[in-house]
N, C-alpha and C positions, 0 to 999 in steps of 0.2 A: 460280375459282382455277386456273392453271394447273398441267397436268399434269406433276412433277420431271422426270418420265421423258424428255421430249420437249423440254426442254433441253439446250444441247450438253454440257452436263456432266456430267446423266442419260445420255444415250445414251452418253456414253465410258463412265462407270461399268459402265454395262450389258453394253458391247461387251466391255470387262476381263473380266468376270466370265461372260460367255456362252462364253469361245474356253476361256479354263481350264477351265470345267466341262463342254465336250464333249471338249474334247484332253486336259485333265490336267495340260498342261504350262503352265508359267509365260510370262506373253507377253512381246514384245520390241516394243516402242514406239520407233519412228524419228520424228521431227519434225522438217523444214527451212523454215525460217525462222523459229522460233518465236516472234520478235518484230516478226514481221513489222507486226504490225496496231498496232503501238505507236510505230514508229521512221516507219512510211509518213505516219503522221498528227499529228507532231512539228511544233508550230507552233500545231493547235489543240486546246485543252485540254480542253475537253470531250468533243470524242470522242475524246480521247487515254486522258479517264481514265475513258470508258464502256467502250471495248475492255479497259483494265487491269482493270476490275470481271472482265469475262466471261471472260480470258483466267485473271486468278488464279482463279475456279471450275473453271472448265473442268481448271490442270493443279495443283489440291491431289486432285483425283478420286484421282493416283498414289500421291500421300501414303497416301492413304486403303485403297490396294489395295494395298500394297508383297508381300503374301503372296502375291501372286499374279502380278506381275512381275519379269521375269529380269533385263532389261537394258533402260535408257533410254540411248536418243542425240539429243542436239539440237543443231541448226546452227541460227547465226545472226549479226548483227554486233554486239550488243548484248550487255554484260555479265550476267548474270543478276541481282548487286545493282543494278545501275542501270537494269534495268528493271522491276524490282519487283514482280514477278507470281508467287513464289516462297515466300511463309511459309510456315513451317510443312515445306517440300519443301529439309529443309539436307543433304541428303546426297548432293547433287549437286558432280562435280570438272571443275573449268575445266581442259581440255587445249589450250588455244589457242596455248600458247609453248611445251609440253613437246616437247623433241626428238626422245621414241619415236614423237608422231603428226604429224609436220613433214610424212611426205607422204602424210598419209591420206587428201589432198582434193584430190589432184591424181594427175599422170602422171611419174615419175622418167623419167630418161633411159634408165635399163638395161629399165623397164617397155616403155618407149619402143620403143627396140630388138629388144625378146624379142619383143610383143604383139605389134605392130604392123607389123611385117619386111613383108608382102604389100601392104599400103594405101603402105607407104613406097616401093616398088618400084614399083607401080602409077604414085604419083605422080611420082616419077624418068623414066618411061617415055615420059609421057603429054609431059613439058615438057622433055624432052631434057634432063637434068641428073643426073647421076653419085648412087647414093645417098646418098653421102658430100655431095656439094653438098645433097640435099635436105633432108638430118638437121640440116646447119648451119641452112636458110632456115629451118625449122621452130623450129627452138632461138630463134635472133633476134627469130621474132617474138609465140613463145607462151610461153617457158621464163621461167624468172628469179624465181618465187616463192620465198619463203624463208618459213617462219615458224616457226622459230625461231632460235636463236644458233649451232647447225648450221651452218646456211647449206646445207642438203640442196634442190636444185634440182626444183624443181616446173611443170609445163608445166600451162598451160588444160588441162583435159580436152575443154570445151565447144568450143573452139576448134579443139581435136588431131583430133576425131574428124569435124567438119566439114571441115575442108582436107582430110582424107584422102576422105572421101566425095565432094567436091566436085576433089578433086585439083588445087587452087588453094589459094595462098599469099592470105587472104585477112583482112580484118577482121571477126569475127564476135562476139566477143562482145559488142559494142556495138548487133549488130542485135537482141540481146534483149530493150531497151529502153534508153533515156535517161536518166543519172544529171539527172534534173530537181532533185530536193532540195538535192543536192550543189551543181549548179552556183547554184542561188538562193543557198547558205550560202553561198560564194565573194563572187558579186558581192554579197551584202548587208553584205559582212564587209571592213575594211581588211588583207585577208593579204598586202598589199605587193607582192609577186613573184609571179606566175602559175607561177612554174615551183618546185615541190616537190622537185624532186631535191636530197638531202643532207641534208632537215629531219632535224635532231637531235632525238632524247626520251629520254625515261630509263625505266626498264625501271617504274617507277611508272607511268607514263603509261600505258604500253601494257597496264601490269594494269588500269589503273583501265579504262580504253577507253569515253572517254566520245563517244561515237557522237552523242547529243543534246544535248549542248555547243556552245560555237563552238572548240575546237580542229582546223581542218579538216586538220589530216594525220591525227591520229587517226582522224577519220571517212575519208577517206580508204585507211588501212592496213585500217581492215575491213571495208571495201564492197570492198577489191581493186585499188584505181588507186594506191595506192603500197607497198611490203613490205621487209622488212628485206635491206639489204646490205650493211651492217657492222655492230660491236660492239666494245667496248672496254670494260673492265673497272678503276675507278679505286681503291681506298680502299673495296671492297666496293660499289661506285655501277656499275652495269652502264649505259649510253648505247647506243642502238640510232641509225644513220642510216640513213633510209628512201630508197626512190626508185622509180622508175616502174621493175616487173618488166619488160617489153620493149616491141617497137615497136609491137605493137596496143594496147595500155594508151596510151600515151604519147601515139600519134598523136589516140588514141579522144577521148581528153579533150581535149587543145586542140581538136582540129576540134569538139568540143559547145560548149568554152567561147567560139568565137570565133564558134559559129553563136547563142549567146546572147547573145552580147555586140554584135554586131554586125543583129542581128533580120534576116538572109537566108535565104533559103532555103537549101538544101542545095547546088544545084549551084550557085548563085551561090558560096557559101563555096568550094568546091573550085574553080571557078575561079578566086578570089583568091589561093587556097592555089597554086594550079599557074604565077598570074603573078607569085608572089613566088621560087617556084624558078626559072623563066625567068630571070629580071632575076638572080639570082646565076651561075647556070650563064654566063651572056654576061657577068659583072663588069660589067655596068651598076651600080654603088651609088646612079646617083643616079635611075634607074628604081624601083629597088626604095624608094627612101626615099621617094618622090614617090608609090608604089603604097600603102606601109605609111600615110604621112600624110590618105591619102583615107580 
C-alpha cells in the first residue's frame, strides 16, 4: 500500500503544516493556473476526470488546514464551480469582474509611467522617437485590457517588460505558446465571422464563464484574446461588448488562425499576409482579390 505521505496531497498537507510549525506564522498559498490540468485536457474525458480526482485531493488539503493558512490566491481561466474540484473548499470569493481588482494583473498607465520612466527613455533613445511617441506605440500595442465595468486600462505585463528589455515594439506574447485549443474550438465550431470584435454577452455569461463550452468569446475573454470595452445597463440586465484589447492580441490571432487554417508554415503565412498589404497599399483590388481567392 502506498505511502499517504508521498502523494501530492500528503506532501501539500505536510509542507502546510511543516512551514507553521517552524515559523509560527500562518502560510500564504499563491496558485497560477489552478486549472490548468483540467481545461489543457478538455476533449478527453478520461484523463480529464483522472486530473479532477487528483486535483480535488490535492486542493480540499486547505480545507482541511484552514488554522493554519492566512491567505489563498488562485489564477486561472476556469470558473471554480465549473471546474469542480472544489467541495467542501466554499469560502472561496471570485474577484474576476470586481472593480477594486481590475488591475491587479496587469500594468496601469500611471504604473506605466512612474515604474518604468528609464526602460521607456531607453527605448525612445535607441529608435529615435520622442517619449511621448514611445508611450503611445507602447499603449497600441500592449494596453487595452479592461476587466471590469471600469474600464481601468491595463497593459500585458509579459509583453511591457519584454519590448522594454528588448527596446523593440514587438509581438511577444504569442511567442509563449500557441492558442492550439482555442483555434481547434473555432474551426470545429460554425461561429460564422472570424472577427470577434463587438461580440455581445451579458454579465450572466461572463459570471457563468464557461471556458469548456462551445461559447468561444467567452473562452476567448479568459485565455485574454478578447476583454471588455463596453457596458450598458438595461432594466437591471448589465450586457458587456468584448473586443480584441490591442494590435498584438489581434494581429496574434488571425496570423495563428490563418496559419491553421491555411496548413503553411510560418513564413509562408507572413508572406501572404505582407502580399495582401502590397496589393492594397498600390489599390490593385483585383490583385488582392486574386491573392485572397488562391
Amino acid at each position: 500500500m502506498p505511502n499517504p505521505d508521498d502523494t501530492p496531497e500528503g506532501r501539500f498537507n505536510n509542507l502546510i503544516i511543516d512551514i507553521y510549525q517552524r515559523t509560527g506564522n500562518q502560510v500564504v498559498i499563491l496558485i497560477d493556473e489552478y486549472d490548468s490540468p483540467i481545461v489543457d485536457v478538455h476533449g478527453n474525458p478520461e484523463l480529464e476526470q483522472l486530473n479532477r480526482r487528483v486535483l480535488h485531493d490535492f486542493y480540499r488539503v486547505m480545507k482541511a488546514n484552514t488554522d493554519y493558512i492566512k491567505f489563498v490566491f488562485l489564477t486561472g481561466v476556469g470558473k471554480p464551480g465549473q471546474i469542480n474540484i472544489f467541495s467542501g473548499l466554499n469560502n472561496l470569493k471570485d474577484i474576476s469582474l470586481h472593480p477594486a481588482y481590475s488591475a491587479i494583473c496587469g500594468i496601469t498607465a500611471q504604473e506605466l509611467a512612474d515604474d518604468f520612466e528609464e526602460g521607456i527613455r531607453e527605448m525612445a533613445q535607441t529608435n529615435g522617437w520622442t517619449v511621448e511617441e514611445t508611450l503611445e506605440r507602447l499603449k497600441k500595442q500592449y494596453d487595452g485590457y479592461h476587466f471590469s465595468r471600469d474600464l481601468t486600462d491595463v497593459y500585458n505585463p509579459f509583453s511591457v517588460v519584454n519590448a522594454l528589455f528588448d527596446r523593440n515594439i514587438g509581438d511577444y506574447w504569442f511567442q509563449s505558446g500557441t492558442p492550439t485549443r482555442l483555434l481547434n474550438q473555432f474551426l470545429e465550431n460554425d461561429w460564422g465571422t472570424p472577427d470577434l470584435e463587438g461580440t455581445v454577452v451579458s454579465q450572466s455569461d461572463l459570471d457563468r464563464g464557461d471556458v469548456l463550452g462551445n461559447n468561444l468569446a467567452l473562452t476567448c475573454y479568459y485565455t485574454g484574446y478578447l476583454t471588455i470595452k463596453d457596458y450598458c445597463q438595461d432594466d437591471g440586465e448589465i450586457e458587456y461588448t468584448l473586443g480584441y484589447p490591442n494590435v498584438e492580441v489581434r494581429r496574434g490571432f488571425f496570423n495563428n488562425l490563418l496559419l491553421a487554417v491555411r496548413r503553411r508554415d510560418a513564413m509562408e503565412t507572413n508572406n501572404f499576409v505582407r502580399s495582401l498589404k502590397r496589393f492594397v497599399r498600390d489599390d490593385d483590388i483585383d490583385g488582392f482579390l486574386h491573392e485572397l481567392q488562391s
